[in-house]
C-alpha positions in Angstrom: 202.1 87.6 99.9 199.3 85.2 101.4 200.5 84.3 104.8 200.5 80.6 105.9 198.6 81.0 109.2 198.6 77.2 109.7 202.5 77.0 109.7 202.6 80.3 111.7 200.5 79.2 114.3 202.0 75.5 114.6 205.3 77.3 115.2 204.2 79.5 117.5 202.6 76.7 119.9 205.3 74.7 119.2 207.8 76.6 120.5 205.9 76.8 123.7 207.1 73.7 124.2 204.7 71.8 126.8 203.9 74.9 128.2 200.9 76.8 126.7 201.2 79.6 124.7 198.2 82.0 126.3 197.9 79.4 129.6 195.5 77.4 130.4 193.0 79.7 132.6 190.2 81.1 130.0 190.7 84.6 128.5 189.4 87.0 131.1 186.6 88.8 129.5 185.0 85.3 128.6 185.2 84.4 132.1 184.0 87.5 132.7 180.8 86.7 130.7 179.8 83.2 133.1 176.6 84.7 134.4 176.1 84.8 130.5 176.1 81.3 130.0 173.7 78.6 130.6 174.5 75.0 130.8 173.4 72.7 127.5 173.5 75.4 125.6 175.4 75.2 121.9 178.8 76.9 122.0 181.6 77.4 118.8 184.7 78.7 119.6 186.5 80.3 116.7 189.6 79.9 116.0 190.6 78.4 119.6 194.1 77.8 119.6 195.3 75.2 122.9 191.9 75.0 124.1 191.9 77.4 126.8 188.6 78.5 126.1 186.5 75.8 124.6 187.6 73.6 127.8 186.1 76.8 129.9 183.0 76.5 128.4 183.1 72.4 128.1 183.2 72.8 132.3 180.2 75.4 132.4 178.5 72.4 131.0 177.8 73.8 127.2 178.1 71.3 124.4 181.5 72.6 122.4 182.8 73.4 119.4 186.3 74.0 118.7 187.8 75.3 115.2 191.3 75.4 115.0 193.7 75.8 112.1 197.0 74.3 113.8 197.3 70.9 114.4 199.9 71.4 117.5 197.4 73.6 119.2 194.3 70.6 118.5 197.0 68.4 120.1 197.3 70.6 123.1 193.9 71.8 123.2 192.8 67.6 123.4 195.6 67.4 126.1 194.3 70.0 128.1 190.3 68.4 127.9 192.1 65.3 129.1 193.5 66.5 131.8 190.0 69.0 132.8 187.8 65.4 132.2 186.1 67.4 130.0 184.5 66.6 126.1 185.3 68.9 123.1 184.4 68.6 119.7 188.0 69.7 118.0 188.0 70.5 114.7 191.4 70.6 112.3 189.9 73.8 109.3 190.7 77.0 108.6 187.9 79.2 109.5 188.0 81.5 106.5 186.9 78.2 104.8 185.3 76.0 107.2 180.8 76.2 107.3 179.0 75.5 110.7 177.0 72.5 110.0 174.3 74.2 112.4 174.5 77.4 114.3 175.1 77.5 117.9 173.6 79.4 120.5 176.8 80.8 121.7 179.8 81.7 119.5 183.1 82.9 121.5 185.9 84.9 118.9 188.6 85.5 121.6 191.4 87.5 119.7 190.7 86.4 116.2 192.7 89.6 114.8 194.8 87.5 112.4 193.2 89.2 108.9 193.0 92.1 107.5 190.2 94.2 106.3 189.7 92.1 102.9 189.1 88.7 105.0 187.8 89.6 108.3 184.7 90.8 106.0 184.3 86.8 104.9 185.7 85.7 108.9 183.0 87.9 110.1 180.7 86.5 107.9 181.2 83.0 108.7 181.1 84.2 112.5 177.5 85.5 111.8 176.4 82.6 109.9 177.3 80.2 112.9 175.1 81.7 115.7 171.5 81.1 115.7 169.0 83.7 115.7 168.4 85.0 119.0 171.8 83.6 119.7 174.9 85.2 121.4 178.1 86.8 120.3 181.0 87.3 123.0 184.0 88.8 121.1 187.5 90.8 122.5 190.0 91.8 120.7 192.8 94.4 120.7 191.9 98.1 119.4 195.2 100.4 117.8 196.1 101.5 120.7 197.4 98.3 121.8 200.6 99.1 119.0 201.6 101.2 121.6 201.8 98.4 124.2 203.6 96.0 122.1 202.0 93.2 124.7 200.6 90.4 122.4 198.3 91.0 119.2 199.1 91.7 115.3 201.6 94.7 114.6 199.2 95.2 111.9 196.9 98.6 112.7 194.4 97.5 110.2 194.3 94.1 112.2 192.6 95.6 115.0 189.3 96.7 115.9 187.3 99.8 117.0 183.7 100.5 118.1 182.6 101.8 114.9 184.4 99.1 113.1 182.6 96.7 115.5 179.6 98.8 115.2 179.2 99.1 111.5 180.3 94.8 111.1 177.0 94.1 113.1 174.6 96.6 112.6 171.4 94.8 112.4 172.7 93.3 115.7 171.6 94.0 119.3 174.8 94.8 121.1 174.4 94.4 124.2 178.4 95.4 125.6 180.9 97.0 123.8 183.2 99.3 125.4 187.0 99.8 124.8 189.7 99.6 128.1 192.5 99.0 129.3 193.6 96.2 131.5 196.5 94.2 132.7 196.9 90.4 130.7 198.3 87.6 132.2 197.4 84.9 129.7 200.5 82.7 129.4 203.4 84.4 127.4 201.9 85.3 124.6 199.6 88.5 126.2 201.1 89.5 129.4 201.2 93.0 130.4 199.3 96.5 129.9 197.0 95.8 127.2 194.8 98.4 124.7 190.9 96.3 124.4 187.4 95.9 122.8 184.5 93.9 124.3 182.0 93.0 122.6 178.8 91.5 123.4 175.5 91.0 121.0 172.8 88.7 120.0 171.7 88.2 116.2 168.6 89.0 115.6 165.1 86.9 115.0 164.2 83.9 117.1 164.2 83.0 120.4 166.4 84.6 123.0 169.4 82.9 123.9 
């Protein structure tokens, strides 16, 4: 049975309340990534959620993107821009269906692990589409490990990601970072704790370097 992500997800950040459901600091690897990022720059961020991450790069001064499925989380996300005096481009699709008009020089898929292996081929393909040649990748996400956790993520094995998943995804790719860890989450209530992860870092090829 087809699971309704957009009433899943609505749900979910509603019963946050007026709290946020992974906080309001950006996801740690992405801030992790800064020295990464130059100002005026392009940036999507996929599947984005209450705007944690598209407001962090909104304040690094890159014009932003955001792609969101839920219309709670657009509403919190454009609450939280508000409140940081910063401008974001929100967008109300479902990123399985939804085309970049143009592709961006940066594209930021922070724990888009909400598919299994018969759609994440067509989300990674619409991922790929939206950054430029010569343009940047930064994605994390949880590897299987992370089932043993229990700490946020899918409880879906074939949800989550390994190297040579990653790897074999974006193989004409230059990867630049990608390493699995371990690390301690504090993102709000929905990851908090001892956490199983992938980085990943790497610029499509052709074209300039971004």
């Amino acid at each position: 049975m087809k699971i309704d992500q957009e009433a899943v997800w609505s749900g979910r950040y509603a019963g946050a309340g007026e709290d946020y459901l992974f906080g309001t600091a950006p996801n740690k690897f992405l801030a992790s990534q800064k020295d990464r990022l130059q100002p005026g720059w392009t940036a999507l961020a996929v599947a984005d959620g209450e705007g944690r991450n598209s407001v962090f790069l909104a304040e690094e001064g890159l014009a932003v993107t955001a792609v969101e499925i839920s219309p709670v989380g657009l509403h919190k996300a454009r609450r939280l821009a508000t409140s940081r005096q910063v401008s974001v481009d929100f967008v109300l699709a479902d990123v399985l269906r939804w085309e970049a008009p143009v592709p961006f020089d940066l594209v930021v898929a922070i724990f888009v692990q909400f598919v299994g292996p018969a759609e994440r081929e067509l989300l990674f393909g619409r991922i790929k589409a939206a950054v430029k040649p010569g343009g940047l990748l930064l994605m994390q996400g949880y590897t299987p490990k992370q089932l043993e956790y229990r700490t946020g993520g899918p409880s879906a094995v074939e949800n989550l990601y390994t190297a040579e998943l990653l790897r074999a995804a974006f193989g004409d790719w230059e990867v630049l970072d990608l390493h699995e860890h371990e690390d301690l989450l504090e993102e709000g209530a929905g990851h908090k704790g001892r956490s199983a992860l992938i980085d990943f870092v790497a610029r499509r090829p052709g074209g300039p370097k971004a």
